[in-house]
C-alpha positions as CSV (number, residue, x, y, z in Angstrom):
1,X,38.3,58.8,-26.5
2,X,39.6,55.6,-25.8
3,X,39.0,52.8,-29.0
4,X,35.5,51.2,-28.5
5,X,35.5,47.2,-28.6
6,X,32.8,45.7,-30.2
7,X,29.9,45.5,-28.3
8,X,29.0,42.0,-26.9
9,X,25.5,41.0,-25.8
10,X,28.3,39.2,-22.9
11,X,29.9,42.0,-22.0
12,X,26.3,43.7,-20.7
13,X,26.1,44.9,-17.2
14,X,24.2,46.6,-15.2
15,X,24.2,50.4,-14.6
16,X,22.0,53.3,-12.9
17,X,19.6,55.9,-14.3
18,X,22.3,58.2,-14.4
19,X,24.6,55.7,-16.5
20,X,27.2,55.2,-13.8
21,X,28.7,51.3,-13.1
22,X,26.6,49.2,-10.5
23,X,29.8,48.3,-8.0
24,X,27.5,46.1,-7.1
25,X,28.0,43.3,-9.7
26,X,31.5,44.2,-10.9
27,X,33.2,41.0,-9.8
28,X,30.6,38.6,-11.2
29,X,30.7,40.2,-14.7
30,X,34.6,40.3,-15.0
31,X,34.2,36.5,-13.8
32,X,31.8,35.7,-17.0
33,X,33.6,38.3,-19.2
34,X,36.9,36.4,-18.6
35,X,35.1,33.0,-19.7
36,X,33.5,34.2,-22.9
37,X,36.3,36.2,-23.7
38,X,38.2,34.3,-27.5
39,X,41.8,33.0,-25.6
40,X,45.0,34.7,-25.8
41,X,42.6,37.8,-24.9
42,X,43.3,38.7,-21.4
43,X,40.9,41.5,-19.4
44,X,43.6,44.4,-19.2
45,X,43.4,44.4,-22.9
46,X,40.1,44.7,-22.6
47,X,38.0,48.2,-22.2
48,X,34.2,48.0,-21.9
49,X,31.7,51.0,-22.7
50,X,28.6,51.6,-20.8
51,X,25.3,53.9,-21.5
52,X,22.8,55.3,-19.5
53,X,19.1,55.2,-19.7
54,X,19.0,58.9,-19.3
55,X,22.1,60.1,-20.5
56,X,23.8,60.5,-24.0
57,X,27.3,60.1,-22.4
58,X,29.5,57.2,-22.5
59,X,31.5,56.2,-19.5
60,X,34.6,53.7,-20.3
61,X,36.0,51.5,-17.4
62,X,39.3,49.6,-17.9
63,X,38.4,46.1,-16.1
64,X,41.5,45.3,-14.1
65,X,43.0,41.6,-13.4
66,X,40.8,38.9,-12.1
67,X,41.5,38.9,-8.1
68,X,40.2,35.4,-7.4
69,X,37.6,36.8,-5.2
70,X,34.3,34.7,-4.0
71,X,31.4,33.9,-5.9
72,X,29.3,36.7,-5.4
73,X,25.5,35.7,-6.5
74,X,24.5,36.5,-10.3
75,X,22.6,40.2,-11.0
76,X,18.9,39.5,-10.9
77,X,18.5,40.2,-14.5
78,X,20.6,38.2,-17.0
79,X,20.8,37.8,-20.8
80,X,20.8,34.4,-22.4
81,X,24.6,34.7,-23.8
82,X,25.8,35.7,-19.4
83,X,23.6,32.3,-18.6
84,X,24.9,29.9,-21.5
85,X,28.3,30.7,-21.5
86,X,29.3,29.9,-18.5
87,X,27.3,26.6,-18.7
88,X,29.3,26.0,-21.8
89,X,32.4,25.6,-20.3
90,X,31.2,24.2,-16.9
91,X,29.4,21.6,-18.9
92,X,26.3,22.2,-17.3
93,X,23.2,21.6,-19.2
94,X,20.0,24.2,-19.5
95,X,16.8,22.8,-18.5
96,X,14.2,25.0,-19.6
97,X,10.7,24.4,-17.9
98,X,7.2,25.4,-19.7
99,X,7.0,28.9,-17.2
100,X,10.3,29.9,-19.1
101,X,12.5,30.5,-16.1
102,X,15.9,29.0,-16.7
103,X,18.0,26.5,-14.1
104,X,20.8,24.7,-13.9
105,X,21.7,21.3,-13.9
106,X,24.7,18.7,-13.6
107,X,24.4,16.8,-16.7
108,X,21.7,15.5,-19.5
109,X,21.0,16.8,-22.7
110,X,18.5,20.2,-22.8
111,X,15.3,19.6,-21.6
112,X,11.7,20.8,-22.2
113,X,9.2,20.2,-19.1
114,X,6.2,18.6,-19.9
115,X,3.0,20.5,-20.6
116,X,0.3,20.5,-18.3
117,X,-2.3,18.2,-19.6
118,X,-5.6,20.7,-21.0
119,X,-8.8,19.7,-18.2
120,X,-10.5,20.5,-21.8
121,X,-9.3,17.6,-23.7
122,X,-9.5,15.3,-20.8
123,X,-13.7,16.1,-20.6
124,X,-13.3,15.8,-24.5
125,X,-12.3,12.5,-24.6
126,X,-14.5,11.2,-21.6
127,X,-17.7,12.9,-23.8
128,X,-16.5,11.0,-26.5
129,X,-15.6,7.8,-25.0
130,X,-19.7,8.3,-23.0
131,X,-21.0,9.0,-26.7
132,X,-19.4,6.1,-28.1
133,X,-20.8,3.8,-25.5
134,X,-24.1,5.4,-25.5
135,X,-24.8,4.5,-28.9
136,X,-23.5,1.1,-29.1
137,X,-26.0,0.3,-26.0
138,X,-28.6,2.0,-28.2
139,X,-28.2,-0.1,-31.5
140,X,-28.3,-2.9,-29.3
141,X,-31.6,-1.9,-27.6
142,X,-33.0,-1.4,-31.1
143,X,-31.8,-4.6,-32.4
144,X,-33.2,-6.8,-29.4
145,X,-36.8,-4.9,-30.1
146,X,-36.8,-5.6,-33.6
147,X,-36.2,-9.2,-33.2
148,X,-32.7,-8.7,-35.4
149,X,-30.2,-9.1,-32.0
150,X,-29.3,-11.6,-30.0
151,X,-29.6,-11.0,-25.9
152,X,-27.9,-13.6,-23.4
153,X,-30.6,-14.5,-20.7
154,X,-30.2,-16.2,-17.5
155,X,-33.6,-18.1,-17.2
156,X,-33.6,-18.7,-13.0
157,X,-32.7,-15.2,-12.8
158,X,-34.6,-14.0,-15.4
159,X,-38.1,-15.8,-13.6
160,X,-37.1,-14.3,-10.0
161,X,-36.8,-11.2,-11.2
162,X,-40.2,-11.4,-12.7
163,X,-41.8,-13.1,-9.8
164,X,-40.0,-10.3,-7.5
165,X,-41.6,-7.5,-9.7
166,X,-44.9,-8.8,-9.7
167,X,-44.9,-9.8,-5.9
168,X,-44.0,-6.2,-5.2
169,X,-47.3,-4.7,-7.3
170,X,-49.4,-7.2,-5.4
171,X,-47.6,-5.7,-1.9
172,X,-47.9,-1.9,-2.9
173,X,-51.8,-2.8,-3.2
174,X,-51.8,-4.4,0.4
175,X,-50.0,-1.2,1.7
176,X,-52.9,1.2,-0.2
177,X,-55.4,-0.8,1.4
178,X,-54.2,-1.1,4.7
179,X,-53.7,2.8,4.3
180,X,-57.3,3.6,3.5
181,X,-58.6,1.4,6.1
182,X,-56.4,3.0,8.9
183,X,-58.0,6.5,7.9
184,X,-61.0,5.1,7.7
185,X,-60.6,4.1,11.4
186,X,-59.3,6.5,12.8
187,X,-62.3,8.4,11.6
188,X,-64.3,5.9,13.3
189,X,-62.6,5.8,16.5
190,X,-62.4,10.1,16.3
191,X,-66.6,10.0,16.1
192,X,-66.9,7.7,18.6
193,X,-64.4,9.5,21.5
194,X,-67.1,12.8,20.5
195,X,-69.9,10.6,20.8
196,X,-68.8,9.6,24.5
197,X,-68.4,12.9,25.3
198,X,-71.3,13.7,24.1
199,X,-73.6,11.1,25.8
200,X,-71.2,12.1,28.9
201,X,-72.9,15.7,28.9
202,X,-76.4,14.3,28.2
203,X,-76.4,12.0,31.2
204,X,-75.6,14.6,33.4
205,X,-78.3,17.0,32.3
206,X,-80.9,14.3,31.7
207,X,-81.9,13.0,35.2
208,X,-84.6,10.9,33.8
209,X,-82.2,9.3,30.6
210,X,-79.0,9.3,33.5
211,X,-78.6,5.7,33.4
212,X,-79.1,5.3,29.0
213,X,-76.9,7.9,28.4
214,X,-73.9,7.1,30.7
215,X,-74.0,3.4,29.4
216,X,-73.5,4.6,25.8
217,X,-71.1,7.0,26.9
218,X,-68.9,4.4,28.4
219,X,-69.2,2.1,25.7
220,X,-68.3,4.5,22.9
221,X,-65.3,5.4,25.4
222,X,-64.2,2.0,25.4
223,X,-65.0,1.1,21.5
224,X,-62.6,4.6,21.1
225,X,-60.1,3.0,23.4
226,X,-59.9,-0.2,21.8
227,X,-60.1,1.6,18.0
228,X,-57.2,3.1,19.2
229,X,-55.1,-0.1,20.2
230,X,-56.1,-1.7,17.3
231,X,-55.1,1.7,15.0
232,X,-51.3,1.1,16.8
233,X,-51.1,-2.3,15.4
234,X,-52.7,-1.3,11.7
235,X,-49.9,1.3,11.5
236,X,-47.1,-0.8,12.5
237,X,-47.9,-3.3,9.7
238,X,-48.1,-0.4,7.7
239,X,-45.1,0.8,8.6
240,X,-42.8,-2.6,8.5
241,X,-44.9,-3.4,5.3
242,X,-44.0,0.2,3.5
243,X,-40.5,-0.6,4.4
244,X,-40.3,-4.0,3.3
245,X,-41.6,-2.6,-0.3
246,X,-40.1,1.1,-0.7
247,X,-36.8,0.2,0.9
248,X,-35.6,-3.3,0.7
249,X,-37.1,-4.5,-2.5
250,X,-36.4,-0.8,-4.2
251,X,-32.7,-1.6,-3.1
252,X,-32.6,-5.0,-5.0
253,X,-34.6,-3.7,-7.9
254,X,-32.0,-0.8,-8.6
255,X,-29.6,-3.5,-8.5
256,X,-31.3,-5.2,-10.3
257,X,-31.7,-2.3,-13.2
258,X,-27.9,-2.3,-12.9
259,X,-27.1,-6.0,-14.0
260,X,-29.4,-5.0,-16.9
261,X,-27.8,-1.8,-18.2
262,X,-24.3,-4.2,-17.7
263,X,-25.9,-7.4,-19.6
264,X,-26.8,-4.4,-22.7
265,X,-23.2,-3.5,-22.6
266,X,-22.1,-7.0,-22.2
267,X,-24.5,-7.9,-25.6
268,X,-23.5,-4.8,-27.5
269,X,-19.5,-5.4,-27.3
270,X,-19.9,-9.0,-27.5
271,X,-21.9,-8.3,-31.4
272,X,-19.1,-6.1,-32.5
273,X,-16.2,-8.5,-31.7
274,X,-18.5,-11.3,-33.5
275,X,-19.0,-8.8,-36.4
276,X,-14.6,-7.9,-36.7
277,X,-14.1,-11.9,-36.5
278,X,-16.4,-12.1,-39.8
279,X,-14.7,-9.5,-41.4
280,X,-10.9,-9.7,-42.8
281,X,-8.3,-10.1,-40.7
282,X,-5.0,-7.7,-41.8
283,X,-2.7,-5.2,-40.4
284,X,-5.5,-2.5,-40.2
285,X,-8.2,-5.0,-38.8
286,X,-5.6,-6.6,-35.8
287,X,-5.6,-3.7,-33.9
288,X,-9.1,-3.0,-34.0
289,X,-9.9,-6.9,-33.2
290,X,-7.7,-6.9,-30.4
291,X,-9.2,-3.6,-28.5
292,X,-12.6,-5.2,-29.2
293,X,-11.2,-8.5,-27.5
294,X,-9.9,-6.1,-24.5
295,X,-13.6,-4.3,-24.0
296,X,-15.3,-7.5,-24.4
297,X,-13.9,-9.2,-21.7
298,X,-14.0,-6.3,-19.4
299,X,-17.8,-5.9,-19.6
300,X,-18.0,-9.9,-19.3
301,X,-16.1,-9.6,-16.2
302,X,-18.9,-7.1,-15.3
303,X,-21.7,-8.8,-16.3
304,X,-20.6,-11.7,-14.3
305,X,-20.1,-10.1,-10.9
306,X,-23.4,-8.2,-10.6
307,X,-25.3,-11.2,-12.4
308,X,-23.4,-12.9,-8.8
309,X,-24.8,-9.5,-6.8
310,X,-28.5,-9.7,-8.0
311,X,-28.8,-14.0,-6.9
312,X,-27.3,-13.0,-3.8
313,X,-29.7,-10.1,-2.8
314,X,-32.6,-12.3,-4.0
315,X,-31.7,-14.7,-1.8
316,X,-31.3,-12.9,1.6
317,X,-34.6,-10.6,0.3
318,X,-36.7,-13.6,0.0
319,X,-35.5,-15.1,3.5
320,X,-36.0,-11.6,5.0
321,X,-39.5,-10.8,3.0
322,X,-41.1,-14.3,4.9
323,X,-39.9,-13.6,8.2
324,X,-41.0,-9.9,8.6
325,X,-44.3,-10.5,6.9
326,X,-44.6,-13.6,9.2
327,X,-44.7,-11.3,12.3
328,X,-47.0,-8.9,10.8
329,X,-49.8,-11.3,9.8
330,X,-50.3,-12.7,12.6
331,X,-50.0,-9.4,14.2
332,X,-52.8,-8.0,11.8
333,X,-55.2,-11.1,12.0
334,X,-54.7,-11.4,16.1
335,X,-55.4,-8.1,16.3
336,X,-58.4,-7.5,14.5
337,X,-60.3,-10.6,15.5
338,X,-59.6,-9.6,19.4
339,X,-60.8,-5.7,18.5
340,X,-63.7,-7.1,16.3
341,X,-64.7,-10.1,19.3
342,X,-64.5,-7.1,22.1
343,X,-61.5,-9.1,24.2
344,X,-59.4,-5.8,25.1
345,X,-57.2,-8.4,27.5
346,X,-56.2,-9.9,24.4
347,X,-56.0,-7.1,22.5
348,X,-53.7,-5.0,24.4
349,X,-51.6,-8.3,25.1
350,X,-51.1,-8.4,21.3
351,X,-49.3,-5.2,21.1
352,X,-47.4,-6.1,23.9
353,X,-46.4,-9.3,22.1
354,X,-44.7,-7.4,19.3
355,X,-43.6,-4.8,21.8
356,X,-45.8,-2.0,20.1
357,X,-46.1,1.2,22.2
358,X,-49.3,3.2,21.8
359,X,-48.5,7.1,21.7
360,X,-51.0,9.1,23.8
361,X,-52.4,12.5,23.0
362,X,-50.1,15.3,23.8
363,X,-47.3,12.7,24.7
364,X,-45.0,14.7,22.1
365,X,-45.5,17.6,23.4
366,X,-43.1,18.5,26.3
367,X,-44.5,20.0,29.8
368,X,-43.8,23.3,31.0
369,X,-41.7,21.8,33.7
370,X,-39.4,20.0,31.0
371,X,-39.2,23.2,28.9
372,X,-37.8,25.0,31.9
């Protein structure tokens, strides 16, 4: 048996089960054998010794002269010592990403890719950051309430906001009231279509009461008729009136409650930078004075802008606020002093005048014809 040479993790290439030489990648391992190879070492002096997997003999292949032949690609599976060699003397660097899977580049030192940042630590820090604000806001809450704080106030704003909030309790008790009295009549105007009917029924089967009880019939018709106009005009004040409250006023309020959470925030930095400025000022303090300064003015910034958003929805809710309740007072009071002086002309021309539709019975419903 020919003299083994020392085994080199270099020199490894692969084989079958059966321990015989994959042909396959011959040419690309005498190219990297004849670059890690010690000079002055040539491949014909060189014999290499293969095992199997399966097999306990050794198979020995003398590895001829390098032929110069092309680059055939690299075996699929390579050690670290077939990889770094070559890039050794090609002066390639090895750029090593996190998944582990080695490549190749021109030039530049060896590289570790960057970690992917943990989605943990990221809702850590947001938690802690939340926390941190959280309870600033509430030692300044505290504070204010037991008279030891200071709070910045806007009076103007401060008084419109009140009369606002005090306006809108006075027109949530309109709405109730205008609420109860349209059930109320359409009770009214419900007993009085069945008392028509009923006098209707009366007059024909009473020949001697014929005349009595078809007046009362047609005067509880028309007393039904007119409840019914005058019900169309309650419920559109309710309806412009319930919008007026629950939508536009709500809308300002919220934003409103918003320029109040940002004035806390805006009180509770603004007594932390006051209380660093008190304290010493040295290489530990700086830091901490000038992250202070940086938070201050960003909640200032905020404080400012929706202090400038809650003046300007005041202003276009109060301009809105008299010109729809405008139109539905004198809607209301025309209304019910035509219903309540029996002038159905002028009644019916109020609706028109605010271009109110009445909805008759069964006009939802769609014919048969329609449905077809």
């Amino acid at each position: 048996m020919a003299q083994e040479s020392p085994k080199n993790s270099a020199a490894e290439i692969p084989v079958t089960s059966n321990g015989e030489v994959d042909d396959s990648h011959e040419h690309g391992y005498n190219r990297d054998l004849k670059h890690s190879l010690p000079s002055g070492l040539g491949l014909s002096e060189t014999q290499i010794t293969s095992h199997g997997f399966d097999s306990t003999k050794e198979g020995v292949n003398e590895a001829g002269a390098y032929q110069g032949s092309p680059e055939p690609p690299l075996p699929s599976v390579l050690s670290p010592s077939r990889v770094a060699a070559p890039l050794a003397q090609q002066g390639g660097d090895l750029v090593v990403p996190s998944g582990g899977q080695r490549t190749q580049t021109k030039s530049g030192p060896v590289i570790l890719a960057d970690e992917i940042k943990n989605p943990a630590m990221e809702k850590l820090e947001l938690v802690r950051k939340w926390s941190l604000n959280t309870y600033k806001c509430t030692r300044q809450i505290i504070s204010e309430k037991l008279g030891r704080g200071s709070r910045t106030v806007d009076l103007e704003l401060e008084a419109q906001i009140d009369i606002l909030r005090d306006n809108k309790k006075k027109y949530e008790n309109i709405l109730k009231l205008a609420q109860t009295l349209s059930t109320q009549l359409f009770q009214m105007v419900h007993t009085q279509r069945q008392l028509g009917d009923a006098f209707a029924d009366l007059s024909l089967k009473s020949l001697e009461l014929h005349e009595e009880f078809g007046y009362n019939a047609d005067t509880q018709k028309l007393l039904a008729k007119n409840g019914e106009t005058l019900l169309g005009a309650i419920n559109f004040f309710i309806a412009s009136v319930n919008t007026l409250v629950n939508k536009t006023i709500e809308d300002t309020l919220m934003t409103v409650k918003q320029y109040e959470s940002a004035r806390i925030e805006y009180d509770a930095y603004r007594t932390d930078l006051e209380e660093l400025n008190l304290g010493p000022r040295d290489a530990n303090t700086l830091p901490k004075i000038e992250q202070s300064q940086h938070l201050f003015q960003a909640h200032k910034e905020k404080y400012d802008k929706m202090r400038n958003d809650v003046s300007i929805k005041l202003k276009f809710l109060e301009e809105n606020k008299v010109k729809v309740l405008h139109n539905q007072l004198v809607l209301f009071h025309n209304a019910i002093a035509a219903y309540f002086a029996g002038n159905q002309k002028q009644l019916e021309q109020t609706l028109k005048q605010f271009h109110i539709k009445l909805k008759t019975p069964g006009a939802d419903a769609p014919s048969w014809l329609e449905e077809q």
